[in-house]
LONULUM-324816 format. One line per 5 residues: number of its first residue (from 0); their letters; for each residue x, y, z of N, C-alpha, C. Coordinates in nm, 4 decimals, decimal comma, always signed. Last residue first. Layout:
residues N
NUM> a> X:Y:Z:X:Y:Z:X:Y:Z  ...
//
This chain:
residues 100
99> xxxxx> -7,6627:-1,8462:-15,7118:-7,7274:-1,9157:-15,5684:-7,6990:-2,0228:-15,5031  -7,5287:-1,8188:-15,9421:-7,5008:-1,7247:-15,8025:-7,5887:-1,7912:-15,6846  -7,6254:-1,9395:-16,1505:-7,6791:-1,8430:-16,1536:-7,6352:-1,7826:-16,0139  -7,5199:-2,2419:-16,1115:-7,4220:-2,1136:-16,2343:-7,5137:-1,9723:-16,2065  -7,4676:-2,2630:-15,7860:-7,5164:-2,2828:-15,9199:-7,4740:-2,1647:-16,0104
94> xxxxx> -7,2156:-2,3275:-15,5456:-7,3301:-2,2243:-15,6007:-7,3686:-2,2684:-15,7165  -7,1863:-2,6292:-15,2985:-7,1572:-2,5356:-15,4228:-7,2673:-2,4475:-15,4867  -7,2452:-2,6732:-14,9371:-7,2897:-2,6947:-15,1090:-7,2399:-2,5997:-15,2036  -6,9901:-2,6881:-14,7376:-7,0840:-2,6143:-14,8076:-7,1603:-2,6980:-14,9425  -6,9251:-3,0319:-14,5846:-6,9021:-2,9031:-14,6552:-7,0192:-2,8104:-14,7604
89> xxxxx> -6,8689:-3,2633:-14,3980:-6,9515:-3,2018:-14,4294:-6,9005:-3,0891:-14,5078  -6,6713:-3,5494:-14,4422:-6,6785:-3,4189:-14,3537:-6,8172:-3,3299:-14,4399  -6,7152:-3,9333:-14,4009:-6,7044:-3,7718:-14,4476:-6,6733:-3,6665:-14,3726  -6,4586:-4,2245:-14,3610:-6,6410:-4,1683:-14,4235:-6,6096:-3,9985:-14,4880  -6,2051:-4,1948:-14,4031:-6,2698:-4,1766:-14,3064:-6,3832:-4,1292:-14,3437
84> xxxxx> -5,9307:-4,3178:-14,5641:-6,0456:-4,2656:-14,5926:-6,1588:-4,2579:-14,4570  -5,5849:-4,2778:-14,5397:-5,7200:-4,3763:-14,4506:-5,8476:-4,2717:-14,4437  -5,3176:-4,2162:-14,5977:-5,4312:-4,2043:-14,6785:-5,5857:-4,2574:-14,6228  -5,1600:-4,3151:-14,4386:-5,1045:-4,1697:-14,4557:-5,2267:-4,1374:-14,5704  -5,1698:-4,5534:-14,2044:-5,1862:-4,5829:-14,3438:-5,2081:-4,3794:-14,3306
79> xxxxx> -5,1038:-4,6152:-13,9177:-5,0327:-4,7548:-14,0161:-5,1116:-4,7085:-14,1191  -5,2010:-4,3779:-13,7629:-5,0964:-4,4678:-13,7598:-5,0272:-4,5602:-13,8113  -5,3372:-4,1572:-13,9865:-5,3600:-4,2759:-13,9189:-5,2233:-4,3389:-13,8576  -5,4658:-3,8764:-14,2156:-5,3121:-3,9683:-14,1786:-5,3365:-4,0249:-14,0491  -5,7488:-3,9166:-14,4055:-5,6719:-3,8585:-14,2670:-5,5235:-3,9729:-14,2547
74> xxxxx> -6,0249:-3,7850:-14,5960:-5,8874:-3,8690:-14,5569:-5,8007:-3,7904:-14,4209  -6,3425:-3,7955:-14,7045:-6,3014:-3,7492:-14,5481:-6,1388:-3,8289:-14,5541  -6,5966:-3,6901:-14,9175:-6,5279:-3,7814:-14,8875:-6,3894:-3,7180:-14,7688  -6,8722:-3,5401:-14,7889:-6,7474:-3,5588:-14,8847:-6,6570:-3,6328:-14,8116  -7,1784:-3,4272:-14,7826:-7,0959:-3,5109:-14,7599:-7,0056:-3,5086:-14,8404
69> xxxxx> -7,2935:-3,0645:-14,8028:-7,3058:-3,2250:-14,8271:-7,2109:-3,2912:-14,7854  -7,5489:-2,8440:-14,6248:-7,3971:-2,9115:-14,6389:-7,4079:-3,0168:-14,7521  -7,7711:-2,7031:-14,5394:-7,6900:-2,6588:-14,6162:-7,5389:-2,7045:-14,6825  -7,8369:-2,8755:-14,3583:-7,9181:-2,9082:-14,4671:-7,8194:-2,7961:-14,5834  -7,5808:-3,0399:-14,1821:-7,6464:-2,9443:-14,1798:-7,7148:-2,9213:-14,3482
64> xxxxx> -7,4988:-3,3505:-14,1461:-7,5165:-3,2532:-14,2062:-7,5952:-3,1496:-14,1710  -7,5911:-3,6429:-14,1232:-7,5716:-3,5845:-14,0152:-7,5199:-3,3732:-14,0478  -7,6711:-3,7429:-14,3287:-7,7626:-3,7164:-14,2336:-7,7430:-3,6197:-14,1051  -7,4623:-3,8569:-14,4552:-7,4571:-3,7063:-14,4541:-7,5911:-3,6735:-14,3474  -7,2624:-4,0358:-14,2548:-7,3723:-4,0130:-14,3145:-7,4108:-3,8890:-14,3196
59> xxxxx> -7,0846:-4,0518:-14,0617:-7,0688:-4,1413:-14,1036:-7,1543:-4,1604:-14,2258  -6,7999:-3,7446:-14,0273:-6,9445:-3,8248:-14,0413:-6,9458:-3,9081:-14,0782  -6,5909:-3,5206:-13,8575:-6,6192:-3,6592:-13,9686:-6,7632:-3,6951:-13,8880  -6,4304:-3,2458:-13,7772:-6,5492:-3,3226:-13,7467:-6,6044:-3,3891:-13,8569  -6,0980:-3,2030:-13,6466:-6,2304:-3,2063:-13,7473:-6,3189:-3,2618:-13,7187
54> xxxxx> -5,8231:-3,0580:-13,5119:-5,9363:-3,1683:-13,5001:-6,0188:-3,0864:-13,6186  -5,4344:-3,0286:-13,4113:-5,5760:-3,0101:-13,5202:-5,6942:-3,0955:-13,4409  -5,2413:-3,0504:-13,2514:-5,3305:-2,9624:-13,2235:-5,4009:-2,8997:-13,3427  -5,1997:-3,3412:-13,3246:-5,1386:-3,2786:-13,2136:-5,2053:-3,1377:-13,1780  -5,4129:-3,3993:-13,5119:-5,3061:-3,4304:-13,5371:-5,2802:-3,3378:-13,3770
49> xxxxx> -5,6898:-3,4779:-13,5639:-5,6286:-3,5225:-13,6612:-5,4561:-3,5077:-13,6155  -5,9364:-3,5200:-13,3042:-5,8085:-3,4620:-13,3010:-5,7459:-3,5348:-13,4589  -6,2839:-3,5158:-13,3737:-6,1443:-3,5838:-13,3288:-6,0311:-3,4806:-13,3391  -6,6197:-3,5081:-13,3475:-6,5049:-3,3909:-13,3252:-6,3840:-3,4599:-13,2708  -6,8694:-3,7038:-13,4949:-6,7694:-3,7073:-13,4173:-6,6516:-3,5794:-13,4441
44> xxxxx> -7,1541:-3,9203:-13,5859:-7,1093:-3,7388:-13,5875:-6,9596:-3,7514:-13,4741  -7,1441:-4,2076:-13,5768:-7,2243:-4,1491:-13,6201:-7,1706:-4,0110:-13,6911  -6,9949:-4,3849:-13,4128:-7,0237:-4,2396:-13,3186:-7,1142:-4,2137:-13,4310  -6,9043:-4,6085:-13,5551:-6,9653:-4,5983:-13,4269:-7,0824:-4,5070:-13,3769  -6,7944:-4,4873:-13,7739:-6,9257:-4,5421:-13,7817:-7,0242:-4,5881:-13,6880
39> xxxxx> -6,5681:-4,3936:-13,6301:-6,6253:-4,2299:-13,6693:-6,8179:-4,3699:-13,7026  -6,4371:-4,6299:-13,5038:-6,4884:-4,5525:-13,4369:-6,5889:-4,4248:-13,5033  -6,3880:-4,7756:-13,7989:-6,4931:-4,8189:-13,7069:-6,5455:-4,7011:-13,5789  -6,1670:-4,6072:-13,8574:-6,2996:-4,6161:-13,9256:-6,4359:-4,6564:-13,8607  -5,9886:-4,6107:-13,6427:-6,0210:-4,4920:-13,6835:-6,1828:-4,4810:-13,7554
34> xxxxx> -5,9674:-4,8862:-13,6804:-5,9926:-4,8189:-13,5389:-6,0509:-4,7184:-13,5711  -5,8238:-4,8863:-13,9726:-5,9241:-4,9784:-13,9442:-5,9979:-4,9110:-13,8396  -5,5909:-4,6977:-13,9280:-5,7063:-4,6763:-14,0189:-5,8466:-4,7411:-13,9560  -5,5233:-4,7054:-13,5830:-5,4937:-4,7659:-13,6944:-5,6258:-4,7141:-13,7895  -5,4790:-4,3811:-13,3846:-5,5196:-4,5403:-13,4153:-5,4602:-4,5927:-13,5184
29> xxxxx> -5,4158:-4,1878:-13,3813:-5,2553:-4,2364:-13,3113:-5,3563:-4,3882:-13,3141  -5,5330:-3,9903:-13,5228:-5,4109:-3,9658:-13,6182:-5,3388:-4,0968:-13,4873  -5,7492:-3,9312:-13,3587:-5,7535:-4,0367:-13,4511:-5,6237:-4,0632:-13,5166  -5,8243:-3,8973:-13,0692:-5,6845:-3,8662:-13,1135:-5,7246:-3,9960:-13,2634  -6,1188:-3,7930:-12,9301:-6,0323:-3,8962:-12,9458:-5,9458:-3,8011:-13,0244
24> xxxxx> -6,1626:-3,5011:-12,6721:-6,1166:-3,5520:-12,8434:-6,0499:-3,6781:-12,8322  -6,0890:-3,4632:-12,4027:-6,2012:-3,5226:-12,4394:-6,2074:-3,6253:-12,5971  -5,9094:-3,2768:-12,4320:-5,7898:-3,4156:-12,3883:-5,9767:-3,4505:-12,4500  -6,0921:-3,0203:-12,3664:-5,9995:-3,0358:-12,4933:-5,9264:-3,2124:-12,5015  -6,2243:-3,0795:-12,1664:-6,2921:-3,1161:-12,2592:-6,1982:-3,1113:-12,3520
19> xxxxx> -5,9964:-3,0186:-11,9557:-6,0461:-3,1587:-11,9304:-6,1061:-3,1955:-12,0733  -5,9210:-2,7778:-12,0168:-5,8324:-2,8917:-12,0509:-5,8906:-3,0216:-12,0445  -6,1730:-2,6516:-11,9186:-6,1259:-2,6703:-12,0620:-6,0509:-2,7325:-12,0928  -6,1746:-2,7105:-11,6694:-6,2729:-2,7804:-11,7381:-6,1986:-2,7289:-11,8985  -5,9149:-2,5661:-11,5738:-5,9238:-2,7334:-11,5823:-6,0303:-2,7623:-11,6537
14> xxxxx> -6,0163:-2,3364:-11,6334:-5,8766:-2,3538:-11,6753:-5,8884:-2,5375:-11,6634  -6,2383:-2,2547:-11,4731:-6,2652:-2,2740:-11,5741:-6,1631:-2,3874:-11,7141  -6,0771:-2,3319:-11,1702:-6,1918:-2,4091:-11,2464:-6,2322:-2,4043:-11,4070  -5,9590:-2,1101:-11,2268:-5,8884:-2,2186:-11,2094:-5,9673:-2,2922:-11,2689  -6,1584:-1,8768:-11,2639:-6,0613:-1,9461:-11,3156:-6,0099:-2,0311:-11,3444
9> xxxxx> -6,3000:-1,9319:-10,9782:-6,3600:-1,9595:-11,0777:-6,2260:-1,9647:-11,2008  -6,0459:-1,8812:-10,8057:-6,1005:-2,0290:-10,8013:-6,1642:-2,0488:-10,9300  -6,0178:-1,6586:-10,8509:-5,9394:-1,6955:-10,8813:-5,9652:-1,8354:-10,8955  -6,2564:-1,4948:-10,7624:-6,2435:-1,4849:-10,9304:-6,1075:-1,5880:-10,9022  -6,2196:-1,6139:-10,4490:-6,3204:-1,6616:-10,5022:-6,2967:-1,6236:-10,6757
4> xxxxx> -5,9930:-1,3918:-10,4133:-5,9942:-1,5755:-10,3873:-6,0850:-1,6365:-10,5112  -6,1599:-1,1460:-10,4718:-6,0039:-1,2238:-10,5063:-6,0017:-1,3714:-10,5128  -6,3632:-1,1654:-10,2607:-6,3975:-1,2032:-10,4091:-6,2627:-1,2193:-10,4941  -6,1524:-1,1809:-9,9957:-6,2717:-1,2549:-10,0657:-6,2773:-1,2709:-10,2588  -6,0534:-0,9127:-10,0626:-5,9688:-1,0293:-10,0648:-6,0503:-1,1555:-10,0970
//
């Protein structure tokens, strides 16, 4: 009955720390472009919510990249603009004409 209790607590616990870090995500889709922009140049590297149960991760610099990535240009629907360029997202590098 013990360890009952006790796997049920750990649960629970696990069940709130994940809701706690999921709500964590700003919500960029409920700023204004402007908010939106300034916050991703803020943060640098950032994991937002784009929409009720999307998120991505925008950059402000490809620096922030994985050496296999590059920067690209980053849009997102915003509260007052359905086009609001948001620095970048990282993405694969493309293959060269020889497969590599």
């Amino acid at each position: 009955m013990i360890l009952f209790h006790r796997t049920l607590m750990i649960a629970g616990t696990a069940l709130v720390l994940g809701s706690v870090a999921a709500e964590a995500r700003p919500s960029l889709y409920t700023m204004s472009c402007s908010q939106a922009q300034a916050f991703v140049q803020r943060q640098g590297s950032v994991v937002a919510n784009t929409g009720p149960m999307t998120y991505e991760r925008f950059v402000s610099d490809g620096k922030y990249c994985d050496r296999s990535q590059r920067p690209v240009s980053a849009y997102i629907t915003t509260r007052d603009n359905a086009q609001c360029r948001i620095d970048y997202r990282c993405a694969g590098r493309p293959r060269d004409t020889n497969g590599r």
